[in-house]
C-alpha positions in Angstrom: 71.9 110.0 114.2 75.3 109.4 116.1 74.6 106.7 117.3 74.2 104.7 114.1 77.2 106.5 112.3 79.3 105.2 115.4 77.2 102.0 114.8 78.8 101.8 111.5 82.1 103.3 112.4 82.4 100.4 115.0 81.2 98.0 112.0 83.8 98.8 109.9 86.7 98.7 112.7 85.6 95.3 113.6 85.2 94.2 109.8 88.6 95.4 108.8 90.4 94.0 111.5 88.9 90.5 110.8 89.9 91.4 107.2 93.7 91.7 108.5 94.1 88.9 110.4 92.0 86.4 107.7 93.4 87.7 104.3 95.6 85.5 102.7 97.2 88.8 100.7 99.9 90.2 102.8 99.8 93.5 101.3 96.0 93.3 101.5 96.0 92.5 105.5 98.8 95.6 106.0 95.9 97.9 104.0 92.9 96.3 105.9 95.1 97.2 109.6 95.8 100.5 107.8 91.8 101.3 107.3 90.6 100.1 110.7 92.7 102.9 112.1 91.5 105.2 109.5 88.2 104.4 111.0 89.4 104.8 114.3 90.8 108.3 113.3 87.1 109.3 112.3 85.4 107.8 115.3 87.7 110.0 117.2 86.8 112.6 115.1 83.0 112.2 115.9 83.7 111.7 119.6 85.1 115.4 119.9 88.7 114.3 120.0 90.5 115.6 117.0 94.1 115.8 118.6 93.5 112.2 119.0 92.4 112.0 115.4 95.0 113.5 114.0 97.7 111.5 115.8 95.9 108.3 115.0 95.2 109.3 111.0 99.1 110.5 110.9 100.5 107.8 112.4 98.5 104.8 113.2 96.5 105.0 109.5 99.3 106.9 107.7 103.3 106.3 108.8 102.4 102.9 110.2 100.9 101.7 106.8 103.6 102.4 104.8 106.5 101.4 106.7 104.9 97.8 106.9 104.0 98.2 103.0 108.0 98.9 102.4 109.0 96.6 105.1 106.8 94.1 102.6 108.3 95.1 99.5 111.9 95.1 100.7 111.3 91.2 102.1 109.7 90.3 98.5 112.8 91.6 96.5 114.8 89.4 98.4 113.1 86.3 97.8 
């Protein structure tokens, strides 16, 4: 039973990543990045690691996110 939800844990990782680096959306690739960490966070969740979890949900999925979702709007407004 692990093994496949770390089966589709990985899945998803791999899927949004390609996601982020093919989307022709910028604000779309920024919330693809943001959801392979979010995955990341629960596959270190399900590993046993939940210091690592909640370091990578805060900051990798969460802070992360929306500084490059500001950092988007900000450059937008300028145009």
């Amino acid at each position: 039973m692990i093994e496949i939800l770390m089966l589709l844990l990985c899945t998803g990782i791999i899927i949004s990543g390609v996601l982020a680096v093919r989307l022709d959306s910028l604000v779309g690739a920024v919330v693809s990045a943001g959801l392979a960490s979010l995955f990341a966070a629960v596959t270190y969740v399900v590993l046993a690691a939940p210091d690592v979890a909640m370091t990578e949900a805060s900051i990798g999925s969460g802070l992360s996110t929306a500084i490059f979702l500001y950092a988007v709007r900000r450059t937008r407004e300028d145009d």
